[in-house]
N, C-alpha and C positions, 0 to 999 in steps of 0.2 A: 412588459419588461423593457427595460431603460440600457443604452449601453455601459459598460463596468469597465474600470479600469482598478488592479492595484500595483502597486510596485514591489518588486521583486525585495523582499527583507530577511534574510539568513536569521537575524536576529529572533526571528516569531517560530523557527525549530523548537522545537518539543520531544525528550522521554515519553512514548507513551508505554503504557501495560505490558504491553506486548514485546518489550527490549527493542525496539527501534526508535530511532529519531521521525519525526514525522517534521512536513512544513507545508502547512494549509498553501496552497496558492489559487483554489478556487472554489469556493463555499457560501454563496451569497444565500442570505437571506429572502430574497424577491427569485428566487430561480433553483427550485427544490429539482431537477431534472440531473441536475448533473453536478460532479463536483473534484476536481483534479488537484491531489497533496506527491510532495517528494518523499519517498521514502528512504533512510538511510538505516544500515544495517552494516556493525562496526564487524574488523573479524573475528573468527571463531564464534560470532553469535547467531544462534538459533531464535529466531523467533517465537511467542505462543503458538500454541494451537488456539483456535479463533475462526470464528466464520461471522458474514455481514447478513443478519436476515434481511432477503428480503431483497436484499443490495448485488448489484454485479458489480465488478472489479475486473479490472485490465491491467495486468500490469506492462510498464515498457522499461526496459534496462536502460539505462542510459550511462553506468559506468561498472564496472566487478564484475561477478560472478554470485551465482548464488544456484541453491539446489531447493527446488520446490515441491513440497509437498501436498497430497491434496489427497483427502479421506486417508491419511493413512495408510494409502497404497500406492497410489503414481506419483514419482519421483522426476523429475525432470531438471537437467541444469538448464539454466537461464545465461544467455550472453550476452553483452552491451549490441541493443539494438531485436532482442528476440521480444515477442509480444507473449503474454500467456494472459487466458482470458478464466474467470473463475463465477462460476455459476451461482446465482442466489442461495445460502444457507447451507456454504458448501467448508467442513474443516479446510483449516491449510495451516500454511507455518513454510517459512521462508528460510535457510542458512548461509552464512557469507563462512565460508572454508579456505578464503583467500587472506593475503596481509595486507589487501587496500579495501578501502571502504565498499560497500553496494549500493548503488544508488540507482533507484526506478522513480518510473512515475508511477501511481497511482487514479486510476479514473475510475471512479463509481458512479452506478446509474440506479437509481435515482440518490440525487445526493448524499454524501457520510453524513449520519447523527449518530452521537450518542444514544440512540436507543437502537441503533440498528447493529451495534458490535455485541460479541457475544465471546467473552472470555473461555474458552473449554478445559482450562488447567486448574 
């Protein structure tokens, strides 16, 4: 593995499936380990339901509020700065109930692919 650099581009945000904005900011090809996107989550929107097989996920707040769901039973609000860590091939779904944006990181271990998400609606 080689060092990586990219530069930070607003522009390369994405709609995904799931009603949120996504923005790749760490997904290399040469380093399947690990792989860190921004999440945004406008108000009043709910998320899918969706689980990463296979994949763990961390999230970290880094602006809003949001109320986290996981199997359909634990409920937890999340605050700018709270960690919640999310277990391989586990439902979830995310809500911003606020009037500013939600913004988390995202870090997945072993890196997000398209064959590791799994729409549940």
């Amino acid at each position: 593995m080689k060092p990586y650099y990219k530069a930070f581009d607003e522009d390369e945000e994405f709609l995904s499936a799931e009603r949120c904005h996504i923005l790749e900011l760490l997904n290399h090809k040469d380093d399947k380990s690990q792989s860190i996107a921004r999440a945004r989550v406008e108000p009043g929107v709910t998320t899918a339901w969706h689980q990463l097989k296979d994949t763990s996920e961390v999230y970290l707040v880094l602006e809003g509020q949001g109320l986290i769901e996981i199997n359909e039973e634990v409920s937890q609000v999340l605050r700018k700065g709270d960690i919640y860590r999310i277990p391989p091939n586990t439902p979830q779904r995310i809500s911003n109930q606020q009037d500013q944006d939600l913004l988390f990181l995202c870090f997945c271990t072993p890196a997000f692919n398209e064959d590791c998400y799994e729409l549940l609606e």
